[in-house]
C-alpha positions in Angstrom: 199.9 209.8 94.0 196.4 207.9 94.6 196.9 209.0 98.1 197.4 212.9 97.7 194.4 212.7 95.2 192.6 211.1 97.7 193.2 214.1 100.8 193.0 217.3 97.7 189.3 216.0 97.4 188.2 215.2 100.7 189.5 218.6 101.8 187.9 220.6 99.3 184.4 220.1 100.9 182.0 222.6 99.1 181.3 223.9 102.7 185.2 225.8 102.4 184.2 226.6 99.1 181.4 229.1 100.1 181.0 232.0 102.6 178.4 233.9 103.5 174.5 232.7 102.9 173.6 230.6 100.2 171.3 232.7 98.1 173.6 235.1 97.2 175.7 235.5 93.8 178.8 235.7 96.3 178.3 231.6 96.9 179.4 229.2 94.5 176.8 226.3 95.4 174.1 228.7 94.8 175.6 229.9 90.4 176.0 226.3 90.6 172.5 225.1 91.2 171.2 227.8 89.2 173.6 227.3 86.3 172.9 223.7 86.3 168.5 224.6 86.5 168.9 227.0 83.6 170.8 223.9 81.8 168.3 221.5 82.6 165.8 224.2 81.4 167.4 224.6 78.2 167.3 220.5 77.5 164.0 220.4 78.4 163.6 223.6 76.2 164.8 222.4 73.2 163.1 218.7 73.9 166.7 217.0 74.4 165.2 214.1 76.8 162.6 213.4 74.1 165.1 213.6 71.4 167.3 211.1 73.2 164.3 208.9 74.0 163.4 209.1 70.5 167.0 207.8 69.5 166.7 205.1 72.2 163.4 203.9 71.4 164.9 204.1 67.2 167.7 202.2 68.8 166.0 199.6 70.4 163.7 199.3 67.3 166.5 198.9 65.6 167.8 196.2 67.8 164.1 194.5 68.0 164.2 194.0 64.1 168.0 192.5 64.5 166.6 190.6 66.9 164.0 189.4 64.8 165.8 189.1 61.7 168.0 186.6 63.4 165.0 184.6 64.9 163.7 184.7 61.2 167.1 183.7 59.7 167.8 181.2 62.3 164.3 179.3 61.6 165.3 179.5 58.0 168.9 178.2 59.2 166.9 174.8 60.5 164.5 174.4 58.0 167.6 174.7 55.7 169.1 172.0 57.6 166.3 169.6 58.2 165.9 169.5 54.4 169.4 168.9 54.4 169.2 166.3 56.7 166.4 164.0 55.5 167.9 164.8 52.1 171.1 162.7 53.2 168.9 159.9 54.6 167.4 159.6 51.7 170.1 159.5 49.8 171.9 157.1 52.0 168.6 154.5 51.8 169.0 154.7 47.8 172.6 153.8 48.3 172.0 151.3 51.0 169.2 149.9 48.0 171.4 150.3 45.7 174.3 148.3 47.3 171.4 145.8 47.9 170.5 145.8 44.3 173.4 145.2 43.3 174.1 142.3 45.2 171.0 140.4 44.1 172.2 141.0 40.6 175.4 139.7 41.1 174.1 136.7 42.8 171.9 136.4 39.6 174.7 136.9 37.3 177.0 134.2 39.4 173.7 131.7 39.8 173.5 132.1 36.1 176.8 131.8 34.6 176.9 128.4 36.8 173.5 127.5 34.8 175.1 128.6 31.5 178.7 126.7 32.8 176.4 123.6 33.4 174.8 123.4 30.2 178.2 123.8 28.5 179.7 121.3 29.9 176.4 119.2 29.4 176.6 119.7 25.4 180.0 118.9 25.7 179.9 115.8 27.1 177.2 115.0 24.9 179.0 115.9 21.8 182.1 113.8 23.5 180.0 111.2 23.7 178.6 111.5 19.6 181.9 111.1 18.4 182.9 108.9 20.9 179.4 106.4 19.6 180.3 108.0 15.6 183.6 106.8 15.9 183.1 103.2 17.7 180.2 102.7 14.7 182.9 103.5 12.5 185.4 101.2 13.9 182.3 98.4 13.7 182.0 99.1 10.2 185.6 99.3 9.1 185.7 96.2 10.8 183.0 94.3 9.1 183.7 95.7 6.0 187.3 94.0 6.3 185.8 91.0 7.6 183.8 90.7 4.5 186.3 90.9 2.2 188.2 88.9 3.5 185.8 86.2 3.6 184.6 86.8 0.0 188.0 86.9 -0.6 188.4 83.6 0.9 185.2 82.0 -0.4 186.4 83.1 -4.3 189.5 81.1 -3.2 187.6 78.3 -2.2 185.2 78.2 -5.3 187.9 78.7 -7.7 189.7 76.0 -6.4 186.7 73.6 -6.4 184.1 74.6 -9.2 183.9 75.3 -12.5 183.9 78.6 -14.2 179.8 78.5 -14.5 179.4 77.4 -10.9 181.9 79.9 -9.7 180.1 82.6 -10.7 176.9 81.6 -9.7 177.8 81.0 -6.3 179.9 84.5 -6.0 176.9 86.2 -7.2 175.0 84.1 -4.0 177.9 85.2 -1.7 178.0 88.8 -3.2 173.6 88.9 -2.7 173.9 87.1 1.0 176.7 89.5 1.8 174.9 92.5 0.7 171.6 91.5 2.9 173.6 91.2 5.9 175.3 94.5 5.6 171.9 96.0 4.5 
């Protein structure tokens, strides 16, 4: 099919078309080129050419403000995200000082609750140690105190058995007096 397409047009030359001379309304290429003048008159006429260059040039305006608008919005675009950017480094040095913060505190916090746990067991110990010395004083006392009664005990048993009633009682009011100073 390409082929036969191919020979119909090269043998249709516009030299088989015509016959006779060329300026005459008998010859096709002549109405042609007249026809196609009087078109190209009429365009020009009627101002087509600048019409269409005035829809070009609107066009390309048109494309020229896109253009610019994009620039514009693509400047905008990266000012939008350079804020954005040094927005998140900020952000992520308050978190990193944060985090650091934090970390000083809890050392703090640990540093002191050893302080606190030191002193705790401190008073403790001390306290141990009170009623460890309260109770030992007590013992000592308990102690004497028995030991003195039994030795007055034993000394009324000695002056009864040897004195008389007058002596007796002088001499347990002398053991009650010395007693008294060496407890006192």
């Amino acid at each position: 099919m390409k082929k036969l397409a191919v020979f119909l047009s090269l043998s249709a030359t516009p030299a088989l078309a015509a016959s006779g001379p060329f300026f005459s309304l008998h010859n096709t290429d002549f109405i042609v080129t007249i026809a196609f003048l009087i078109f190209v008159g009429i365009l020009v006429y009627f101002k087509v050419p600048q019409i269409i260059g005035g829809l070009l040039d609107k066009r390309a305006e048109g494309i020229r403000a896109d253009l610019e608008e994009a620039k514009r919005l693509r400047e905008e675009a990266q000012e939008v995200y350079a804020t954005y950017e040094r927005r998140q480094r900020e952000v992520k040095t308050q978190a990193d000082e944060i985090v650091a913060n934090a970390k000083r505190e809890a050392i703090a916090q640990a540093d002191k609750a050893k302080a606190d746990l030191e002193t705790s067991i401190q008073r403790r110990l001390k306290a141990a140690e009170d009623q460890i010395a309260s109770a030992e004083s007590d013992a000592i006392r308990a102690v004497r105190n028995s030991a003195v009664q039994t030795a007055v005990a034993a000394a009324g048993e000695v002056l009864r058995q040897q004195g008389a009633a007058a002596d007796r009682s002088a001499g347990i009011d002398d053991a009650i007096a010395e007693v008294a100073a060496r407890l006192h």
